[in-house]
C-alpha positions as CSV (number, residue, x, y, z in Angstrom):
1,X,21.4,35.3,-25.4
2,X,19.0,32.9,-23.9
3,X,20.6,29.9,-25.7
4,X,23.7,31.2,-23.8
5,X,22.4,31.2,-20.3
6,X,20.4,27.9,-20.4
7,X,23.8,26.4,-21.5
8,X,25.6,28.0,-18.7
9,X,22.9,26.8,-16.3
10,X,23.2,23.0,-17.9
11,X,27.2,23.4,-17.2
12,X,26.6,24.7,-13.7
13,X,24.1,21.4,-13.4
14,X,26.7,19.1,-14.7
15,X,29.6,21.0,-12.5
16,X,27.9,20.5,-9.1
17,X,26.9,17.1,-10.6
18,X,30.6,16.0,-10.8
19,X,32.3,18.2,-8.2
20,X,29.9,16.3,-5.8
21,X,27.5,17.7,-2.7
22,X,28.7,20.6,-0.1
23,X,29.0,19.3,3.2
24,X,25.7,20.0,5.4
25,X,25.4,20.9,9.0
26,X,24.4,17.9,10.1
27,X,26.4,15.4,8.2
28,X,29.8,17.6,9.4
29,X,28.5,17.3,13.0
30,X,27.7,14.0,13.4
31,X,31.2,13.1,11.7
32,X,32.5,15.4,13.7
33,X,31.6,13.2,16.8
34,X,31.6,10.1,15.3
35,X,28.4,8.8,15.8
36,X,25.0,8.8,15.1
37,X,22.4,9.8,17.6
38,X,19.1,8.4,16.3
39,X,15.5,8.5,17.9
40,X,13.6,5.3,18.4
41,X,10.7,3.8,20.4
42,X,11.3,3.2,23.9
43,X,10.4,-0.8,23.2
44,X,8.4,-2.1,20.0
45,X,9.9,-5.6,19.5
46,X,10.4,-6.0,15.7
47,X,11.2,-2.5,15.3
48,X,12.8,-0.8,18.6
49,X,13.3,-2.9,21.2
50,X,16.3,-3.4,23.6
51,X,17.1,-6.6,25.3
52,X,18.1,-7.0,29.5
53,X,21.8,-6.1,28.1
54,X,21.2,-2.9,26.0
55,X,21.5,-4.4,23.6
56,X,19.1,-2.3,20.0
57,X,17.2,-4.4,17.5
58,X,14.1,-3.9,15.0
59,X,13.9,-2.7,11.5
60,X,14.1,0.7,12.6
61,X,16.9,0.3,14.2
62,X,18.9,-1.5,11.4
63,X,18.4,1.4,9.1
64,X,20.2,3.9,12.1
65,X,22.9,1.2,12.0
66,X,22.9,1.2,8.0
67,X,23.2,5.1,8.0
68,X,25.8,4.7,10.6
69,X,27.5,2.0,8.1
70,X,27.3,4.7,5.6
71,X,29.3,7.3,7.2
72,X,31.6,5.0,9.2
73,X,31.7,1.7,7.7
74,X,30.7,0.6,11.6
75,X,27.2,-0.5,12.7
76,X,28.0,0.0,16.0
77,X,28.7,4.5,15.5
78,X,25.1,4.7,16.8
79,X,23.4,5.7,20.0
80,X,19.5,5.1,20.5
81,X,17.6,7.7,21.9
82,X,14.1,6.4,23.2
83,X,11.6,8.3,22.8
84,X,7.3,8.4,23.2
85,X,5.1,9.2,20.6
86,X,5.0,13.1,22.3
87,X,8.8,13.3,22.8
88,X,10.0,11.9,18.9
89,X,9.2,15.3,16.9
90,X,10.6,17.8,20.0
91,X,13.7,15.7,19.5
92,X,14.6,15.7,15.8
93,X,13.4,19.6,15.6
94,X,15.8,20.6,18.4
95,X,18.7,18.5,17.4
96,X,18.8,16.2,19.7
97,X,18.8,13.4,17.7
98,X,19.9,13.4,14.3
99,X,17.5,11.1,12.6
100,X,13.8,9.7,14.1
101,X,13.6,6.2,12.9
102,X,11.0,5.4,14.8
103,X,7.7,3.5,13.4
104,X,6.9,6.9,12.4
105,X,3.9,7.4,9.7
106,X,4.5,9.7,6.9
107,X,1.7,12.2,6.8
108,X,1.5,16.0,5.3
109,X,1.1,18.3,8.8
110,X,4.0,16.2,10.1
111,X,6.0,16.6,6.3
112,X,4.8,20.6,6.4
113,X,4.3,22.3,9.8
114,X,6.2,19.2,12.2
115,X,9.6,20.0,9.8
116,X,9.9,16.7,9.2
117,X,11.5,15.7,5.8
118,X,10.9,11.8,5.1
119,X,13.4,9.2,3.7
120,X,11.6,6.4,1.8
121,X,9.0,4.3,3.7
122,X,10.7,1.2,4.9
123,X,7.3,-0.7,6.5
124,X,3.5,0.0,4.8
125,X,1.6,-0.7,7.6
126,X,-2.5,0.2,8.9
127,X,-4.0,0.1,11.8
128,X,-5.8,-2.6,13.3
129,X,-7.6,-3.8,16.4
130,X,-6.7,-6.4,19.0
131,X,-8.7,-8.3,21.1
132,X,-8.7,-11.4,23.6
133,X,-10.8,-14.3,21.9
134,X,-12.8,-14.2,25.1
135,X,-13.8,-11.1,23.9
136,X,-15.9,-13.4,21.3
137,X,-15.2,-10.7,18.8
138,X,-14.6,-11.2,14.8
139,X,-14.8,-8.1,13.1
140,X,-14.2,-4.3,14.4
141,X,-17.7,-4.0,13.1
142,X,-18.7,-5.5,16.3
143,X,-16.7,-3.1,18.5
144,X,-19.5,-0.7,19.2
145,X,-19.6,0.2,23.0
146,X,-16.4,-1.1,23.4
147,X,-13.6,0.6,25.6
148,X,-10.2,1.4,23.5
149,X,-6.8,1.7,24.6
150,X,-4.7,3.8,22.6
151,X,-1.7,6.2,22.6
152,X,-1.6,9.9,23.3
153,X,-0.7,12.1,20.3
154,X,-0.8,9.6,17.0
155,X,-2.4,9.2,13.9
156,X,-3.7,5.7,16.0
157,X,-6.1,8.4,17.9
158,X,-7.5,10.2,15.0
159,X,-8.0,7.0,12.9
160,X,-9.8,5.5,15.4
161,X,-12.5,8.2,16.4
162,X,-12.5,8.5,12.2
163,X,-13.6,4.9,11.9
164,X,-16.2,4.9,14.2
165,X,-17.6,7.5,13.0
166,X,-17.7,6.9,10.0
167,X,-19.4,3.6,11.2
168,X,-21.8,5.1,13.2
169,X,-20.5,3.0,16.7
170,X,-20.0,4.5,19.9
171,X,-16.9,3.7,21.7
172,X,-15.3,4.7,25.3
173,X,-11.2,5.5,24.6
174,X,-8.6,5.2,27.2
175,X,-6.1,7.3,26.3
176,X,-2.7,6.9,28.2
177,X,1.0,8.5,26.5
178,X,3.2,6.1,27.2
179,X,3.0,3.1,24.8
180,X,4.1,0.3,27.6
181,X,1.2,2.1,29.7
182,X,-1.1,1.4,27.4
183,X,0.0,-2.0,26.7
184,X,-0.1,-2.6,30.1
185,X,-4.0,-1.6,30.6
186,X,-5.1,-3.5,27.9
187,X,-3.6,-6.6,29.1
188,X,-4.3,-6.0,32.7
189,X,-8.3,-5.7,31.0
190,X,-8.7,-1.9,31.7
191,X,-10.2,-2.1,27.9
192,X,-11.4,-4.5,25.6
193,X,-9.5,-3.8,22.4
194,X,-5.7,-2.3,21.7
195,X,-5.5,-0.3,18.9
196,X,-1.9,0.8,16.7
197,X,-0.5,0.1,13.5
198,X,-0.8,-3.9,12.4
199,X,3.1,-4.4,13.0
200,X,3.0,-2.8,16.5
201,X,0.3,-5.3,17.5
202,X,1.9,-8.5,16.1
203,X,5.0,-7.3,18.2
204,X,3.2,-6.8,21.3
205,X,1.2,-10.1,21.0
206,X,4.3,-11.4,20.4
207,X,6.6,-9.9,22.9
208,X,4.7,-8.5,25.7
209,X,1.7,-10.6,26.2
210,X,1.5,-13.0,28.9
211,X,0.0,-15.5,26.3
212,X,0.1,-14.3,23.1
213,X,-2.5,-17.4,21.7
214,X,-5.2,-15.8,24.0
215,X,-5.1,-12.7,21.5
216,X,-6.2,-12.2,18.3
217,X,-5.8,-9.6,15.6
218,X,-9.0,-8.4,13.7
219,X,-8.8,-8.5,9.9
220,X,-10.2,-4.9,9.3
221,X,-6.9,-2.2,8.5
222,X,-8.6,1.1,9.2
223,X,-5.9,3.2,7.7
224,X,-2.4,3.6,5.6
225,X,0.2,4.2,7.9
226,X,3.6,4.5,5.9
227,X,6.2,4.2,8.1
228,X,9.6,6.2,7.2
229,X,12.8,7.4,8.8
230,X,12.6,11.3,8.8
231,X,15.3,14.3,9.4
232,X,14.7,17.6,10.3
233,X,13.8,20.4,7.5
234,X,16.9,22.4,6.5
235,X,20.0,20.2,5.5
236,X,19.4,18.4,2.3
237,X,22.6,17.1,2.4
238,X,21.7,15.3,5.2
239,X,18.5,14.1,4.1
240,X,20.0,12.8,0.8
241,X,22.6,10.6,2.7
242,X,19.3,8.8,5.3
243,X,17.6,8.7,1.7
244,X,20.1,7.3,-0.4
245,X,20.6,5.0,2.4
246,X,17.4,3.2,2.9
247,X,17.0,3.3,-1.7
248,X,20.6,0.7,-1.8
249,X,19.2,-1.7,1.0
250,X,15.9,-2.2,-1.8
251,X,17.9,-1.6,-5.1
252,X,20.2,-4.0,-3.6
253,X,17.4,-7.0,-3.5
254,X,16.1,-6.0,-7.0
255,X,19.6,-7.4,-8.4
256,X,19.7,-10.4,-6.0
257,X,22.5,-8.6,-4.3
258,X,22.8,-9.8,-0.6
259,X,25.2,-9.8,2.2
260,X,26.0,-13.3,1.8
261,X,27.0,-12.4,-2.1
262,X,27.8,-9.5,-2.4
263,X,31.4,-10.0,-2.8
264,X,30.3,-11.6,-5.8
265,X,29.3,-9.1,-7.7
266,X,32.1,-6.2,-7.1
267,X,33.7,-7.7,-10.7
268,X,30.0,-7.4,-12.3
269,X,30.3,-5.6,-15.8
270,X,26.5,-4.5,-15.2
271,X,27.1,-0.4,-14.9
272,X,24.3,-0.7,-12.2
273,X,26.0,-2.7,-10.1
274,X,29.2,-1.1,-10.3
275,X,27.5,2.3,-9.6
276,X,25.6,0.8,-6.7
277,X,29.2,-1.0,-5.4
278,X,31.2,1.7,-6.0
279,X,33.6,0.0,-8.7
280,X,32.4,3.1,-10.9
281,X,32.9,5.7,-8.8
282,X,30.9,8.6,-8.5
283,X,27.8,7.9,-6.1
284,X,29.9,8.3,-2.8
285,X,31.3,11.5,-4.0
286,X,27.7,12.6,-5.0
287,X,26.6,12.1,-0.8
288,X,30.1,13.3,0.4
289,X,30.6,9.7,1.4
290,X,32.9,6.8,0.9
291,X,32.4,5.2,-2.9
292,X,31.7,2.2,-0.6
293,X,29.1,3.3,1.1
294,X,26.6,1.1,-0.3
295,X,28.8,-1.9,-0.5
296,X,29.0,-1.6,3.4
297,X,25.6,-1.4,4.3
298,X,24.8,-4.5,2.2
299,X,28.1,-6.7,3.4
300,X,27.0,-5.4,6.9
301,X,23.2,-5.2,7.4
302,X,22.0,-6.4,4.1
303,X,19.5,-5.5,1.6
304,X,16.0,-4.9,2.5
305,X,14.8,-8.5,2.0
306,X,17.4,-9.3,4.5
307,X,16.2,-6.6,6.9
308,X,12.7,-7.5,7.0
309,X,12.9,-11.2,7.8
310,X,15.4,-11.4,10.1
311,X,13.0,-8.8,12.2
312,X,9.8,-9.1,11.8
313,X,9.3,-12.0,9.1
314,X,7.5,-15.4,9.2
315,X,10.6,-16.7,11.1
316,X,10.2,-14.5,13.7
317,X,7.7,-14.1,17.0
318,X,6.4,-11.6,14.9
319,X,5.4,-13.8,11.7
320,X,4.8,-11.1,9.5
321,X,4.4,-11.5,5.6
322,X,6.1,-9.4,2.7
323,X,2.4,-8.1,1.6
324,X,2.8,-4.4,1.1
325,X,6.5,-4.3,1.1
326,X,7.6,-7.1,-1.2
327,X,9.4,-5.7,-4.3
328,X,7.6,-4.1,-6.8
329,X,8.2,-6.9,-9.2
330,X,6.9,-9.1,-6.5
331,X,3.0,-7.2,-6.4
332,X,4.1,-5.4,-3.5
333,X,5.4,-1.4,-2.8
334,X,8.9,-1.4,-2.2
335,X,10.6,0.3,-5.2
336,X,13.7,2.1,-5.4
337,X,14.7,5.3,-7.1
338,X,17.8,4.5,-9.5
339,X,21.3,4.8,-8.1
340,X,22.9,6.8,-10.9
């Protein structure tokens, strides 16, 4: 009898396997209105940023435009929310965004009581200090007495009374919410140091200081700050489509499969590739999408490689290095689940 109902369960398994996922909540409203309406930050060049016309770019805004791909085969079926470090989690628990891809870390209050369900990380970052060379600092050993500027309601805040603690230094925190705010004190010399995650610093030296050589960024990282795209709990189908979405743009560069190729590889015999380019269907069914789905986001945004550099690499203001999130086979983090 038992033989029979674990081989009725294995069928069911199979069945739903085949038959493909039940449409969600989420996924039928946001085709529904044919866009996607995705939380970002208000202006973090490299990441979130809009320019004098509107105009979105960053990482994190490439991967609402690649989930927007995925649906609609159309980069442009998104609409940025801005949003502060108070306002991001209010808005993906009430629906008014769909997705918060904004340099968000991953943490397990935020995974548990927040509601927050997290696609894969697409930027390891830390926090770090930053300081004007006039400062005549080195090290964030020497920081002690100094006044901080940091943002209202992050990780950045806890971290940084953790640290010096745990170092035994004294320090005098300005604490402002809004993130040009607080940008805006350190530079105008309200505090000696500016404290965030490493990428958020390289893109404010970068984009926001009046000269960015004047500024220098300590060596110490204080923390892991996992950055991730994250949905609300409650609609796995949903989750599985942001998911899925951010795993093609990395299994994608594992193969060598870029925008600039890709077209090359839709005869490939390799049953990964077809499975990831949707020559063997199956995949898209699997997401209640398109069996082109990943095809699309790598013909239109790229693969993660791609992504990276063209935001926030070393040919960017930005200049930032793989490190962390070079491939797995590189020495770095970036790994992707396998698309089959």
């Amino acid at each position: 009898m038992k033989s029979g109902i674990l081989a009725a369960a294995a069928a069911a398994v199979v069945f739903g396997a085949v038959t493909g996922a039940q449409a969600g909540p989420t996924l039928d409203a946001v085709k529904g209105r044919g866009f996607v309406q995705c939380g970002v930050n208000a202006g973090l060049p490299g990441f979130g940023n809009p320019d004098s016309s509107g105009n979105w770019t960053g990482l994190d805004v490439d991967y609402c435009r690649a989930v927007a791909v995925a649906l609609f085969n159309d980069p442009n079926k998104v609409k940025f929310t801005p949003l502060s470090a108070q306002q991001r989690f209010p808005a993906i628990q009430s629906g008014e965004v769909d997705l918060l891809s904004r340099n968000t870390t991953v943490t397990l209050t935020r995974d548990t009581s927040v509601g927050l369900n997290f696609a894969p990380v697409t930027y390891y970052d830390g926090q770090g200090f930053m300081v004007n060379k006039k400062l005549g600092v080195k090290s964030a050993k020497e920081l002690n007495g100094a006044t901080v500027c940091v943002q209202a309601g992050t990780t950045t805040e806890l971290n940084l009374a953790d640290y010096f603690r745990t170092n035994n230094m004294s320090y005098n925190p300005v604490v402002i919410e809004s993130n040009d705010e607080v940008n805006a004190a350190y530079f105008a010399g309200r505090c000696d140091v500016l404290t965030t995650d490493a990428s958020g610093l390289a893109g404010t030296r970068a984009g926001v200081a009046p000269v960015p050589d004047d500024h220098i960024i300590l060596p110490e990282i204080i923390s892991k700050e996992p950055l991730a795209p994250a949905v609300r709990h409650g609609d796995d189908q949903w989750f599985d489509v942001v998911k899925w979405t951010v795993y093609a743009t990395i299994q994608a560069e594992e193969m060598g499969i870029t925008s600039k190729n890709v077209d090359e590889f839709v005869n490939s015999k390799n049953p990964e590739i077809q499975r990831i380019l949707g020559t063997s269907p199956g995949m898209g069914k699997a997401l209640g999408l398109d069996e082109k789905w990943a095809y699309n986001i790598i013909k239109t945004m790229g693969n993660y490689g791609e992504i990276f550099e063209r935001n926030v690499g070393m040919k960017t203001p930005l200049k930032l290095e793989r490190g962390l999130n070079a491939l797995w086979t590189n020495g770095g983090l970036q790994y992707a689940m396998p698309i089959r």
